[in-house]
C-alpha positions in Angstrom: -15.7 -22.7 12.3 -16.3 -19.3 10.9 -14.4 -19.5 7.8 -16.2 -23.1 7.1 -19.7 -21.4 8.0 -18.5 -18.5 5.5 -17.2 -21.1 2.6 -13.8 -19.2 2.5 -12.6 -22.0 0.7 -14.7 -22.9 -2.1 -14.7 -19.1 -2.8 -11.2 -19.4 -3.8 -10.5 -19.6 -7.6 -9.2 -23.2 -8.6 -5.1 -22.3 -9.5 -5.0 -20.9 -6.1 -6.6 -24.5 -4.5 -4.3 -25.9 -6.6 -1.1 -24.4 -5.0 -2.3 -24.4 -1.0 -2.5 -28.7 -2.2 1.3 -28.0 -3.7 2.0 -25.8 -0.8 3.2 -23.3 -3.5 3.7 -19.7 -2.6 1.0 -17.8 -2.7 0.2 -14.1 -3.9 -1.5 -11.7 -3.1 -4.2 -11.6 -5.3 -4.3 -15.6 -5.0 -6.4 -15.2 -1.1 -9.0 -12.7 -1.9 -12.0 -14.6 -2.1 -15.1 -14.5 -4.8 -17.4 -12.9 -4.2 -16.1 -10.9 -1.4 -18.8 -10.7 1.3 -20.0 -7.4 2.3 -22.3 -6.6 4.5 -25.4 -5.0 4.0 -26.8 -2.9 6.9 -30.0 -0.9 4.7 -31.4 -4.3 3.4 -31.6 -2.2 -0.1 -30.2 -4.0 -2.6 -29.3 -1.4 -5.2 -26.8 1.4 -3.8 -24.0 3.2 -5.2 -20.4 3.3 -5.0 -20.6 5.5 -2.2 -22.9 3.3 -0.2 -20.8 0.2 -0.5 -17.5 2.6 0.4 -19.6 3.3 3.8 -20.6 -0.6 4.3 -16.9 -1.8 3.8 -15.9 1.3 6.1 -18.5 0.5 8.8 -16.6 -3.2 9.3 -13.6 -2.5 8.1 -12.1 -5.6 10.0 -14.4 -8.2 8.5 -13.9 -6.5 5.2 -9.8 -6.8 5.5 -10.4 -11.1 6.6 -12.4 -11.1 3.3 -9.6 -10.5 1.5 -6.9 -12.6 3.4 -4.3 -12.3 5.8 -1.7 -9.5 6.5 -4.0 -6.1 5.0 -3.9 -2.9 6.8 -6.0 0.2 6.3 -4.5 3.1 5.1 -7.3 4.8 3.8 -10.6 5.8 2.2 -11.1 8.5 -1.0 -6.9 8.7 -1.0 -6.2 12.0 -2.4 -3.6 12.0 -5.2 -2.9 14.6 -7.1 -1.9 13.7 -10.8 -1.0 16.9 -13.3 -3.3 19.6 -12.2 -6.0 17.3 -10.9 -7.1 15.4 -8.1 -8.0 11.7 -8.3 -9.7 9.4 -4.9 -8.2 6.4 -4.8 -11.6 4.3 -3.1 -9.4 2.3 -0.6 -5.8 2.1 -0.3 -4.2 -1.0 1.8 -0.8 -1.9 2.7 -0.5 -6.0 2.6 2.1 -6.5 5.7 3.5 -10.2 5.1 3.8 -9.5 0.7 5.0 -5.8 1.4 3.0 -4.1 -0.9 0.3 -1.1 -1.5 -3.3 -2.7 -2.4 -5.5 -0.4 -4.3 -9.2 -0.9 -4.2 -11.6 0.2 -6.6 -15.5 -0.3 -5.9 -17.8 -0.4 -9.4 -21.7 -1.4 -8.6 -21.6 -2.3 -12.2 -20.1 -4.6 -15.0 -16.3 -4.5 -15.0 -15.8 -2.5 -17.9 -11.5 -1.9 -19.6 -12.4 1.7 -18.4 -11.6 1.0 -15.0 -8.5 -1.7 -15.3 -7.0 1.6 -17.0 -8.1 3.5 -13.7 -6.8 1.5 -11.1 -3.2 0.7 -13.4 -3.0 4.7 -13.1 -3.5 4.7 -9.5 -1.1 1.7 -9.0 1.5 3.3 -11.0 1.2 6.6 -9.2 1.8 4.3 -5.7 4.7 2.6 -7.0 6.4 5.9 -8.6 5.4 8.1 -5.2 4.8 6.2 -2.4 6.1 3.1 -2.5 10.0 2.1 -1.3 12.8 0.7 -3.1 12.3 -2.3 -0.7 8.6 -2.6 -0.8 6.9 -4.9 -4.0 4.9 -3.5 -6.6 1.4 -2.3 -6.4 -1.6 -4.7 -6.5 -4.8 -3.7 -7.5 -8.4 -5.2 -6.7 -11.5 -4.4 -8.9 -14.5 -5.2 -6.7 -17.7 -5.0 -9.0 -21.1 -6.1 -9.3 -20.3 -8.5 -12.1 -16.6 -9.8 -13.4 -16.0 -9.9 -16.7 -13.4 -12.8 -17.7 -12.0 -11.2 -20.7 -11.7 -7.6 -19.8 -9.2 -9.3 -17.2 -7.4 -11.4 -19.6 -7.5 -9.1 -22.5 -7.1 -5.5 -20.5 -5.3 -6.0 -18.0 -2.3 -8.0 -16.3 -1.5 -10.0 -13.5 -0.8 -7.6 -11.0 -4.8 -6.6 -11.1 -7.7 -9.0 -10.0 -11.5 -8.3 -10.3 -13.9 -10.0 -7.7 -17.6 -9.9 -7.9 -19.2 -8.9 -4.1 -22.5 -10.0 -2.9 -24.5 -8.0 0.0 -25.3 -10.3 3.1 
């Protein structure tokens, strides 16, 4: 009932419709929803990335069922340390039933190509450092104020999804 009250299903994109009717498998990136839910305990409407970090953290759980089945919580502001500098990865996940690291990015703007080039360093510094031989390869999820189709298809490949999120 909750996930009909909640139209999970007609905020899935249309190829991934497409392959629950085919019963094809699915990916990752095919069961996070858009927009992602979050919700919004201030009632302000314009907030930062830090203020949306702290409403995804404050219901971590519903946040996780936004995105699908199988995600885990690793952690929030991941410390990596690439060359002499330190990088925060926003979230990091773990996605139990694909086996593999999900890295979340959280933009309260536009998707710009400035952060597709972000999160692929982040992925690749998973894959490279953390990741196992017998785990699969990082995924990573843009979650931004507006999507932009063609920074996707143009920047970016398959292995990195951008969903718009909306306050509730």
């Amino acid at each position: 009932r909750e996930k009909i009250k909640n139209n999970e299903y007609e905020r899935l994109d249309e190829e991934t419709k497409k392959k629950l009717k085919n019963k094809e498998e699915l990916k990752v990136p095919d069961l996070v929803k858009n927009p992602i839910q979050i919700k919004n305990t201030s009632g302000n409407n314009e907030i930062s990335e830090k203020v949306l970090q702290k409403f995804i953290l404050e219901d971590i759980e519903s946040f996780l069922k936004e995105l699908g089945n199988g995600f885990c919580f690793i952690g929030s502001e991941y410390k990596i340390k690439i060359g002499d500098r330190y990088n925060y990865i926003d979230l990091l996940l773990y996605n139990i039933k694909h086996k593999c690291y999900v890295v979340v990015e959280l933009k309260v703007t536009e998707l710009k190509k400035e952060h597709t080039g972000q999160i692929m360093t982040y992925m690749n510094y998973i894959d490279k450092n953390i990741k196992t031989i017998e785990e699969n390869d990082t995924v990573g999820v843009i979650i931004c104020k507006q999507d932009n189709e063609y920074v996707i298809k143009y920047c970016s490949d398959a292995s990195i999804i951008a969903r718009e999120y909306e306050l509730v």
